[in-house]
Every structure is written in C-alpha cells, then in structure tokens.
C-alpha positions as CSV (number, residue, x, y, z in Angstrom):
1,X,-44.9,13.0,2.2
2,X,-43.8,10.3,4.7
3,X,-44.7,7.7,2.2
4,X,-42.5,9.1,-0.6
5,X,-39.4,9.5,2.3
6,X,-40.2,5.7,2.7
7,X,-40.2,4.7,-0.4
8,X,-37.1,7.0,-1.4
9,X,-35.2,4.8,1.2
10,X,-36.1,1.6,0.0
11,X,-34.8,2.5,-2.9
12,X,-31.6,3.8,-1.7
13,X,-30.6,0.9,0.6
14,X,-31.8,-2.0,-2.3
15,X,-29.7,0.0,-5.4
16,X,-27.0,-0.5,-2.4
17,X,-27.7,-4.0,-2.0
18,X,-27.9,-4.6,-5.6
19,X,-24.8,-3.1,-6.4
20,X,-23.1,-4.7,-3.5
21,X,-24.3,-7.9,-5.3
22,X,-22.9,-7.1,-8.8
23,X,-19.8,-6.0,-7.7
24,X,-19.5,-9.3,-5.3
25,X,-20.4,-11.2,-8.5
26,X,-18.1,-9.6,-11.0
27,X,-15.1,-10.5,-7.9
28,X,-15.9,-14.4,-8.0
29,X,-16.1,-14.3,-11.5
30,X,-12.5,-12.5,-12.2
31,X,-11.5,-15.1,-9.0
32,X,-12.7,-18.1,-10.9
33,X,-11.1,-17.1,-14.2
34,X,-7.7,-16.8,-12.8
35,X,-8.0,-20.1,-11.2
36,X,-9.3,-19.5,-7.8
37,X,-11.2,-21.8,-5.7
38,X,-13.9,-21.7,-3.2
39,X,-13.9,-22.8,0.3
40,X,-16.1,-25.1,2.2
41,X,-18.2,-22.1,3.2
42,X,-18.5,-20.6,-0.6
43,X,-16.0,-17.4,-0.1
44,X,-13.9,-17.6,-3.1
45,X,-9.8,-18.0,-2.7
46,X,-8.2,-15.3,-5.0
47,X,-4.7,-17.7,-4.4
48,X,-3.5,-19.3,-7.8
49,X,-1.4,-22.3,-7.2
50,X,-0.4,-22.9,-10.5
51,X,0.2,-20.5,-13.5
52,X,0.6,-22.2,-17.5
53,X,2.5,-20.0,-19.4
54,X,4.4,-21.1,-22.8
55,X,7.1,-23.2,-23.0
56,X,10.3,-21.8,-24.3
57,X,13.7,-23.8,-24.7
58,X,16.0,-22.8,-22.0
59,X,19.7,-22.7,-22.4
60,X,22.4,-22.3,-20.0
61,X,25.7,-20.7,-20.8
62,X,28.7,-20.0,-18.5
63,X,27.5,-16.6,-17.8
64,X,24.1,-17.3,-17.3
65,X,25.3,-20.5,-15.1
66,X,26.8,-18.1,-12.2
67,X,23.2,-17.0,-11.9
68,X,22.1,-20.5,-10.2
69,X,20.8,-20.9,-6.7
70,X,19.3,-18.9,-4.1
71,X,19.9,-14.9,-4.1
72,X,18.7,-12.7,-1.1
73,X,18.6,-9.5,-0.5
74,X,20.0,-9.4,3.6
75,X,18.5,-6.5,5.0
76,X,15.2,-7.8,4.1
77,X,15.3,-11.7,4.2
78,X,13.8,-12.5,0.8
79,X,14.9,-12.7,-2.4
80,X,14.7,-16.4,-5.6
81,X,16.3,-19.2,-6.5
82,X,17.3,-19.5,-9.8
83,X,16.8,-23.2,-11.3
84,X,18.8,-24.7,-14.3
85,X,15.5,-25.7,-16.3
86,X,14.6,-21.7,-16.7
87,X,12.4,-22.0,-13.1
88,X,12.4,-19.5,-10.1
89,X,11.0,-19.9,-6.6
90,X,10.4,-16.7,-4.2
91,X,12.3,-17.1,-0.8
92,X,10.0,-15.3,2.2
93,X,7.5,-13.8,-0.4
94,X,4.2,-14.5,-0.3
95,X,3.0,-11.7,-2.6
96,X,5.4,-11.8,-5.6
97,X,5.5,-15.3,-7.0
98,X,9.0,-15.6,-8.9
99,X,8.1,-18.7,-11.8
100,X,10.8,-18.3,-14.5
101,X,13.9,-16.5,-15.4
102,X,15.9,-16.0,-18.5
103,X,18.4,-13.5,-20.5
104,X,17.3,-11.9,-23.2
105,X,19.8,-9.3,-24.8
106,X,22.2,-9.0,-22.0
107,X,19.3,-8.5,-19.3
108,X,18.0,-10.5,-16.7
109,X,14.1,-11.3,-17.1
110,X,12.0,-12.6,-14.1
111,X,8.4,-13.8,-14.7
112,X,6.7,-13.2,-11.8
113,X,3.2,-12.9,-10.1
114,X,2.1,-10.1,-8.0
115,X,-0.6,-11.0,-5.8
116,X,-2.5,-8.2,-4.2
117,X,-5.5,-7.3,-2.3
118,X,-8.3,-9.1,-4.8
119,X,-5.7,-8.8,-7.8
120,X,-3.4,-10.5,-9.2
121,X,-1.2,-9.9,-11.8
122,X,1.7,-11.6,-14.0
123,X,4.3,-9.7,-15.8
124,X,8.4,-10.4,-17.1
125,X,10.6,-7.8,-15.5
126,X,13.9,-7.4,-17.5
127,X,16.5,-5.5,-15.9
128,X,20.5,-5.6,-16.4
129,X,22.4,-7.0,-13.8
130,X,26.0,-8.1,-12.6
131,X,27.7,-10.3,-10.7
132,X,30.5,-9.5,-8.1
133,X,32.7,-11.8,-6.3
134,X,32.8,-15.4,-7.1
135,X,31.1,-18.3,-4.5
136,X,29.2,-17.9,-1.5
137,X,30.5,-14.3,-1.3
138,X,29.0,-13.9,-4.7
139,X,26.7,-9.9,-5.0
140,X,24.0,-9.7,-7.7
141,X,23.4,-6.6,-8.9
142,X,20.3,-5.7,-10.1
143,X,19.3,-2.1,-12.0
144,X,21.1,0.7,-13.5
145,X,23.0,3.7,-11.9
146,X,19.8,5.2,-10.5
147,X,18.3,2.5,-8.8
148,X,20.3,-0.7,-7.9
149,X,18.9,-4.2,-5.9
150,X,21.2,-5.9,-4.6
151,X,21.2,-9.7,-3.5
152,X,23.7,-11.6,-1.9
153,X,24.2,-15.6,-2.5
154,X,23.5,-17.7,0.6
C-alpha cells in the first residue's frame, strides 16, 4: 500500500512538472513568434519593438489636418500624437502602443497594440470624433452620446 501511495505521488508531482514544462514551452514559442527576444539569462521578453503592418497611402485633407500633434486626455496624463505620414506615438502609455491613424468614412481609426500580462494584441479602433475650439485650446472628442473620451491639445 505504501508503495502504490509513493508511486501515486510521483506521478502526480512529474504530470505537474511536465505540464509546467509544456505550458512554459508553448509561452516562449507564442513570445518568439510575435517578435520577442530572450535575455542574457534565457527568460523570454514578451516586448515587441517593432510591428510591420501594410502600407497604405496616407492623405491629409483640411479636416483631417486639425487632427495633428499631441492630444491628452488631462485628468489622466496620457493620450497620442498624431503624425502627418499616417503615424501615432502613445504619450505616458506603456501598455497600448498607438502606431497609425487614419479616417475612414467619417471616423477616426487608431492602430494600436495592447500589451498585457504574457499577451499582446494589435487591433484598429474606429470611432467618430470631433473637434472643438481651434489652437492650443483645441478638445477632441472621441465616441458617441453614451460614452465620450475626451483629449485636450497641449
């Protein structure tokens, strides 16, 4: 009987090992696909610094013009910047990656990366939005009548 309890527990604690293992494995390898790196010690870094996506022609317009430059949202202290070639930067955010903006029928579309805890995701958030006042006292508006963002232009 004592040998079966034994032998029962060995088990146990190497299927835990094992799977420990596999799912240790199956993190470095979803790491290494998106572009992650390993440190001097071998832990992986889940951190993309650089995301390819397609190229598109971008276009500015007068409208979409007043959209240039930084945008923050105050009460928080981060927010983009907007760039003329169709590129966004994140201000103060580690964990949502702004790349690239556009407008596409009337809406505001921000590519961005979300980085979590061991994932990572990229996705194009189109929203409508408006602009209020004109120069440094400039309000983007961000959402619909239910839920609003708004950023101020520093």
């Amino acid at each position: 009987m004592f040998k079966n309890l034994i032998i029962c527990l060995i088990l146990i604690i190497g299927s835990f090992i094992l799977g420990m293992k596999w799912h240790e494995f199956q993190y470095d390898d979803t790491c290494l696909d998106m572009g992650g790196r390993r440190n001097p010690d071998g832990t992986p870094i889940c951190i993309v610094n650089e995301i390819v996506m397609q190229k598109d022609v971008f276009t500015l317009d007068a409208e979409s013009e007043k959209l240039l430059g930084p945008w923050l949202i105050l009460s928080e202290d981060r927010g983009f910047t907007l760039y003329d070639d169709g590129t966004a930067s994140s201000i103060n955010s580690a964990t949502l990656v702004y790349h690239k903006w556009r407008i596409k029928e009337g809406e505001l579309c921000l590519t961005e990366r979300s980085i979590g805890n061991h994932t990572q995701s990229v996705s194009e958030e189109c929203e409508s939005y408006r602009i209020k006042g004109k120069g440094g006292k400039a309000k983007l508006i961000i959402g619909n009548s239910e839920f609003q963002t708004i950023y101020n232009r520093t």
